[in-house]
N, C-alpha and C positions, 0 to 999 in steps of 0.2 A: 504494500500500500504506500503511496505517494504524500508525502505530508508538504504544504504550502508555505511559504516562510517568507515574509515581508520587510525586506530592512526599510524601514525611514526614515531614515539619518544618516548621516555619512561616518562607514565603519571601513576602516582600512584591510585589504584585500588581504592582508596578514593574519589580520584580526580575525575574519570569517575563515581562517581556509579549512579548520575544524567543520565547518557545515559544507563548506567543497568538496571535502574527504568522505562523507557519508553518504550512504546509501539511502534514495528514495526521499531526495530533500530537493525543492523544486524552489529557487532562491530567484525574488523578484525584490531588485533594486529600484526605490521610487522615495526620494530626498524632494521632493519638488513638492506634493500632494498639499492643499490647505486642509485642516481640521473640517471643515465639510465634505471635501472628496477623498477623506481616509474613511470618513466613517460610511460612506456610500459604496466603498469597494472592500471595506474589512471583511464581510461577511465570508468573503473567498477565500480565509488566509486560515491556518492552522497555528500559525505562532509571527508574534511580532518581536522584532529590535530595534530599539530606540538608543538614545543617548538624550540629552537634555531639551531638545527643537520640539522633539513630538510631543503636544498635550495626550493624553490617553485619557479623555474622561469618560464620564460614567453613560453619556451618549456614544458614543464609539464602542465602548464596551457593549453596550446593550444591542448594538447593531452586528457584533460579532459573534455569530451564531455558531461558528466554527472555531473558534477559538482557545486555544487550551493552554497555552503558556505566551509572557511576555518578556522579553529580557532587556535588564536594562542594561547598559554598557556605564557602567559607572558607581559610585556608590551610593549616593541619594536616590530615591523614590517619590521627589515633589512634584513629578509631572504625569504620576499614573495613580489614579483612583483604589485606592487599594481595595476602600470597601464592596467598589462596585466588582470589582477583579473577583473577589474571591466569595463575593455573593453567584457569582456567578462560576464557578468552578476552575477559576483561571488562574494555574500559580505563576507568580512573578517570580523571577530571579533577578539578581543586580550581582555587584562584582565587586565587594566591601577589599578585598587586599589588593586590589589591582595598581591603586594608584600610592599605594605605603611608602615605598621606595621614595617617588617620585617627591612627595610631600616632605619627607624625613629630608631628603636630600635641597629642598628647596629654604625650608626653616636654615638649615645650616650655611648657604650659602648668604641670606639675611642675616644671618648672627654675625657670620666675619664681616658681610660688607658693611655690618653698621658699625664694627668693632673698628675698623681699619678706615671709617668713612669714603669707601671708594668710589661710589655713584659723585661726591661729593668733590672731589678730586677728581672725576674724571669730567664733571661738569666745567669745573676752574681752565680744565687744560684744554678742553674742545671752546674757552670763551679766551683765549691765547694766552692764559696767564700762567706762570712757573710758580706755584706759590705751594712750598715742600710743608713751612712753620703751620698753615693754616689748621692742615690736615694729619695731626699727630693722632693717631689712634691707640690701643690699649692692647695688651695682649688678651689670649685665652687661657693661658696656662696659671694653672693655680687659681681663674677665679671659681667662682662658684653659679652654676647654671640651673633657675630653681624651675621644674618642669611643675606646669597645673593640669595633671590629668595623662596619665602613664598607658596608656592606650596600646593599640598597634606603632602609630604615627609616632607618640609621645617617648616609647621605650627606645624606639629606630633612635629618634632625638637623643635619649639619654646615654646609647650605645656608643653613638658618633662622636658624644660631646664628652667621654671617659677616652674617646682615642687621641683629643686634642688636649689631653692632663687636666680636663678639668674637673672640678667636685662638682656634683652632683647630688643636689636635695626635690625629693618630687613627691606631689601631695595626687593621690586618686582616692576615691573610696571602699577600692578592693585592691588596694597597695597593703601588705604586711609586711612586719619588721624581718620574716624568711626570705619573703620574695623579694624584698629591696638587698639582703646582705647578697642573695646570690645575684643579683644585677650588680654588688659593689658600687651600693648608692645609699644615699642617706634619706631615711623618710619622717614626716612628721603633717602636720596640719597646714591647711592652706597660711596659714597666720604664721607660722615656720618660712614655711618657702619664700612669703613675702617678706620675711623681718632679713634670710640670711645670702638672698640671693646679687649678685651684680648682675646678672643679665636673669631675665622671666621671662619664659616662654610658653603660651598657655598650648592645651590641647585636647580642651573637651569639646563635649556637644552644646549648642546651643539650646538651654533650656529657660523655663522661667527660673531657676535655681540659679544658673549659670547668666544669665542677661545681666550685665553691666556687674561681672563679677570685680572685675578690676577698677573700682571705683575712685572716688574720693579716699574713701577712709582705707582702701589698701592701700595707694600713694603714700597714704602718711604712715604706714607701718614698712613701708622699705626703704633702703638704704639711700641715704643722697648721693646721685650718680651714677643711678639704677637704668639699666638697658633693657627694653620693652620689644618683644616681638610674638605678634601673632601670624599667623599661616593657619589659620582653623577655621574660625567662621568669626563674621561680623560681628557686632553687640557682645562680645565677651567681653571688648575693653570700652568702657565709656569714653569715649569718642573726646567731649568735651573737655572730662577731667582731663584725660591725657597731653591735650593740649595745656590746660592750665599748669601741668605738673612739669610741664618741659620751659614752661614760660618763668616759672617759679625757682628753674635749676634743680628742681628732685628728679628728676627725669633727665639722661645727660642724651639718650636717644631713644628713636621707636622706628621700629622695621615694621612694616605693614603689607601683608597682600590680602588680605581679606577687610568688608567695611560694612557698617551699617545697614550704608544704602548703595546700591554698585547701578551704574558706573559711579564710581569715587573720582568727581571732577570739579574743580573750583574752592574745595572745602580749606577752609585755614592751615587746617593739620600741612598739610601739603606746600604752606607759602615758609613753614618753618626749615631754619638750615640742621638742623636735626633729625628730622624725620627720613627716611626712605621707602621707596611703597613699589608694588608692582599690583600691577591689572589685577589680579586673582590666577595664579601661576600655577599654584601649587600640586598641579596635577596634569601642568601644560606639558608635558612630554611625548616623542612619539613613544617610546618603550611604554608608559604608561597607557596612552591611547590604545594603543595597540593591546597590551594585557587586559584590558576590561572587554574591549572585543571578544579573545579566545576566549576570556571567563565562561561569561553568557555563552556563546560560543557553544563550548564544549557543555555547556548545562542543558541546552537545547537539541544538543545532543543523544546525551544521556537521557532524554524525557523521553523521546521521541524510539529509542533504545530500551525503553524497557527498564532501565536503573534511574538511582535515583539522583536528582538533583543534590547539587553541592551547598546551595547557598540561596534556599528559598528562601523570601521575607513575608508571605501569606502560607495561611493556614490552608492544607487541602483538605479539602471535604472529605468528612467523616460519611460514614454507611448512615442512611437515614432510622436504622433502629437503635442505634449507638447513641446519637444527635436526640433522638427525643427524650432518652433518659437522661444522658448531662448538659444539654442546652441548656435549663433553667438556673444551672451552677455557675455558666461562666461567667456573669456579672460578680456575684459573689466571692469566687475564687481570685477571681484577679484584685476586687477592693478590699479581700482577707488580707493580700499581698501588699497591697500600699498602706493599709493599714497598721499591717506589723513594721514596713520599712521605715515608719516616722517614731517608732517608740525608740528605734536604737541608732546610735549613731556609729556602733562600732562596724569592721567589717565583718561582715557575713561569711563564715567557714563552713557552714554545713544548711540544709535546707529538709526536715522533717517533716512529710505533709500525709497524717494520718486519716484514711478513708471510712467511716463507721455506718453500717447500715446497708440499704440498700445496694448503695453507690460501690461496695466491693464487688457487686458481680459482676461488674464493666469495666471495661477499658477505658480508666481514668486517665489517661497520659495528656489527652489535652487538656484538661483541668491543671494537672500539673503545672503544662506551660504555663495555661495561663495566671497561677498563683504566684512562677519566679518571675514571669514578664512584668507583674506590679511587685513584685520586691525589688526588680532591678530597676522599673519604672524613671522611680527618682532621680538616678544618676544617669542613666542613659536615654530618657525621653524615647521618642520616635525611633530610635536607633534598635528598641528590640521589639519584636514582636512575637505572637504566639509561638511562632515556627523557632525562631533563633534566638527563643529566651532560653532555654537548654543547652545550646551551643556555646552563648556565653556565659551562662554561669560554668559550665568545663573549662572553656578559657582562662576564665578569676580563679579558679581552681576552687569554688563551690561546689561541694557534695550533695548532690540534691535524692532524697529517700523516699519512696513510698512505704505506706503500708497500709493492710488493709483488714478490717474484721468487720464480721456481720453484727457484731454487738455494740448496742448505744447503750449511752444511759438517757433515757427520755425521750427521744428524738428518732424517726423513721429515718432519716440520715444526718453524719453531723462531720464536717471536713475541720479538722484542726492544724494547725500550722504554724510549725516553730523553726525560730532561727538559733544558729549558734553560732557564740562568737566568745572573742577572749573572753567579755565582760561577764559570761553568761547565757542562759538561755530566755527567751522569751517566745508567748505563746499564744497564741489569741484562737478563737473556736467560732465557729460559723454554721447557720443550716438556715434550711428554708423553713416558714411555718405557712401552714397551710388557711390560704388565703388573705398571708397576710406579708406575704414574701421573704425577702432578703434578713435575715437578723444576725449579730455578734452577739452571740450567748456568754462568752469568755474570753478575758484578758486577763495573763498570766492565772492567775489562781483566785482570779475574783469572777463573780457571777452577777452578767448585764445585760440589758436587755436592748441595743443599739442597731438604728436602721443604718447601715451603711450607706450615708447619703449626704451632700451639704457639706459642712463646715463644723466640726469635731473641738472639742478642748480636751486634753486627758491629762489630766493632775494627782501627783501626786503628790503627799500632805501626812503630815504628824497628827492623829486623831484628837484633835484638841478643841477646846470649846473657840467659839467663833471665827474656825476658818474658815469655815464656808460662806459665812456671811461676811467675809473681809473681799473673797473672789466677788463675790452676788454685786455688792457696793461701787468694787473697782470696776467689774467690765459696765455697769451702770453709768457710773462718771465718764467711760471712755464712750459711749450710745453701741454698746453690745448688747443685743437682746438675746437673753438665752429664751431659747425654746422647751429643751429637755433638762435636766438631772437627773442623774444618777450615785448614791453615796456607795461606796464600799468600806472596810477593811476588816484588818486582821485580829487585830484585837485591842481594845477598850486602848487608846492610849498609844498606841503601834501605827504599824503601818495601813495609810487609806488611798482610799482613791478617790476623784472624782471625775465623772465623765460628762462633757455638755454638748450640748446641741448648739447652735448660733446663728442668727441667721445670717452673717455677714463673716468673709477672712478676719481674722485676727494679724493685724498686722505686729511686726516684731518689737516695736515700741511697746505696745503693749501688754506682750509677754513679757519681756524683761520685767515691768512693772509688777506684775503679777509675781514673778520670781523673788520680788524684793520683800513681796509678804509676810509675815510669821507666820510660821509654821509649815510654807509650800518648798519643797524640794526640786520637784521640776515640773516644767508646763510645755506639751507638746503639742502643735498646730497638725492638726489633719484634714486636710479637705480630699473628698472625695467627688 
């Protein structure tokens, strides 16, 4: 049988020659089409490849009646509808290592150039002038290179940046003091790397977590003299501050290929003799090009082969008598999962997710997923989904466990879910109730009765007389309406809990304040 294959994009004849090489693969080259006349002739195609140009939306999908895999030639997925994709049977692939090298190698070439200011010098000598004094740069040896976010990209960086002698401090949230001594690196807190680094280099995802992580107030926790470089995505550095901090002298450079808003044309940043910047580079290579090519490539491949894809980022459809017993779980499983991610801040070493009830006689694995894909939620937004939250929790070197028994206490099903980690274990418990939906029956060893929904408080507190009316008071003064309470604890005088409902975020001012209480110990913001 003949399978249809649509490139609309321009993929280099390198990059496809894996689909040249297979058998019964009928490749129709078409870069020119508009989103109206893709979605008028998709119907014909068995699989698509894109790169960034093509919209894939959820009209195109729907018109693709033949359709069974999309690949992307790259590593983002902001140009193809996921939901619709995979409501519809259609697994996506993308090509997340393709461009690693290429990016690793391109941060490093910003580090020197801004170490050695050469774009800067080579501007003075293309404007005819000899001028050696202007342009005195710094070495790399012996300084200290603080990495945000130890990643694929981020470790390539910390590798590179151990060959040029220098020290090495890097903050991730699934960085350990094991895994940093066998890199022969040093790790600590983001507030570490800011306080001890001369050059910063960040390399996470862009999240609400992570958006303008590099603020004002981290400016003023690093070193005067401190060298700035992103290559990852826009809004990690406050734009603004950055500029102030280089205007002020805390800031003696900043290397930039990624920005806000792109094209990055006319902006201040850029009138500074400090700064250096490129288009968005970091993955401009043909070696790179070309490797997310063969990725997808060879995944499209493999589908169409009978094995299994390398590097899905949707969920394939479950058998429909599977799907109607744990369907009603995956909202649950996965806000179990974000839920338990906001109680600890340590990192995650193991992943226990016990099945009670019904729920053992099935094939619970995509529950699973979806329990680590919200524990990892947090730190990796967008970046993980059903499919390759299992993948990267193995990467972080997270142990993730099933287990399962027909026996509840009270409950026709009840999925429990605990993390470990240095600090501790922690544990929260979940089921459905009938007709009344999604509930959290348990956190750690206290007994509650919480919709997993909205905008959460969980407090914890010395059982004493009027601390709960000092919280009531305070989110009061700040216009916090709580909705719910809930009191626990352990015994007269010991340890309690309090959990709230709210109908509005909690912004972090007003935790602190709350922290500053008697008698409250810690106060965690959960919105689900």
């Amino acid at each position: 049988m003949a399978f249809n294959i649509l490139i609309s994009d321009p993929l280099s004849e390198e990059g496809i020659y894996p689909l040249r090489q297979a058998e019964g693969l009928n490749i129709v080259i078409d870069t020119e089409s508009t989103t109206a006349e893709l979605a008028s002739k998709i119907g014909a195609y068995d699989a698509l490849l894109v790169r960034s140009q093509t919209q894939v939306t959820r009209e195109i999908i729907e018109k693709a009646t033949n359709l069974k895999i999309i690949g992307r030639a790259g590593v983002g997925v902001d140009n193809i509808d996921l939901d619709a994709a995979t409501e519809h049977g259609i697994i996506v692939v993308n090509a997340p290592d393709g461009n690693t090298n290429s990016a690793a190698e391109h941060t490093m070439a910003m580090l020197m150039a801004l170490a050695r200011k050469i774009p800067q010098a080579f501007t003075s000598l293309k404007n005819g002038q000899w001028d050696r004094k202007s342009f005195i740069g710094v070495e790399l040896k012996n300084k200290t290179l603080g990495v945000v976010g130890l990643g694929r990209i981020g470790a390539e960086v910390a590798h590179r940046a151990k060959g040029q002698r220098m020290n090495v401090i890097a903050y991730d949230p699934f960085l350990t003091e094991e895994k940093a001594k066998k890199m022969g690196i040093d790790f600590g807190t983001v507030e570490d790397v800011l306080k001890a680094a001369d050059f910063i280099t960040v390399h996470t995802p862009l999240l609400k977590e992570t958006r303008h992580m590099i603020n004002k107030e981290a400016f003023d926790l690093m070193k005067a003299g401190v060298r700035i470089i992103n290559c990852a995505r826009g809004g990690i550095i406050d734009e603004e501050a950055l500029y102030d901090a280089i205007i002020s002298k805390k800031v003696a450079g900043a290397a930039l290929d990624v920005f806000e808003e792109e094209p990055f044309v006319g902006h201040k940043l850029l009138t500074l003799p400090e700064v250096i910047a490129t288009p968005h580079l970091g993955a401009s290579t043909y070696e790179a090009q070309q490797s997310v090519a063969v990725d997808v490539s060879i995944d499209v491949v493999n589908f169409f082969s009978g094995k299994a894809v390398r590097n899905p980022v949707n969920l394939p459809s479950v058998s429909n008598e599977v799907l109607a017993k744990i369907a009603p779980f995956f909202d649950l499983a996965e806000k179990m999962g974000v839920f338990l991610s906001r109680l600890q801040n340590a990192v995650i070493e193991e992943i226990n997710i016990h099945y009670a009830g019904d729920l053992a006689n099935f094939d619970v694995r995509p529950l699973t997923r979806n329990t680590v894909k919200g524990l990892l939620k947090r730190n990796l937004g967008s970046h993980v989904n059903d499919v390759n939250a299992k993948l990267l929790a193995d990467r972080f070197g997270i142990k993730v466990n099933e287990h399962k028994t027909t026996t509840t206490k009270g409950f026709l099903n009840l999925i429990t879910v605990e993390i470990v980690t240095e600090k501790g274990a922690r544990r929260v418990a979940g089921t459905l109730l009938n007709g009344l939906g999604p509930r959290i029956v348990k956190v750690d060893d206290y007994v509650v009765d919480v919709v997993p929904e909205g905008h959460l408080l969980f407090i914890r507190h010395w059982d004493q007389p009027g601390a709960i009316g000092r919280v009531g008071t305070l989110l009061a003064q700040e216009n916090v309406n709580i909705a719910t309470m809930q009191v626990g604890r352990s015994a007269s005088g010991g340890d309690a809990i309090m959990m709230l409902s709210v109908d509005n975020h909690v912004e972090t001012s007003e935790v602190n304040r709350l922290k500053e209480l008697t008698d409250i110990y810690d106060v965690k913001v959960i919105d689900l």
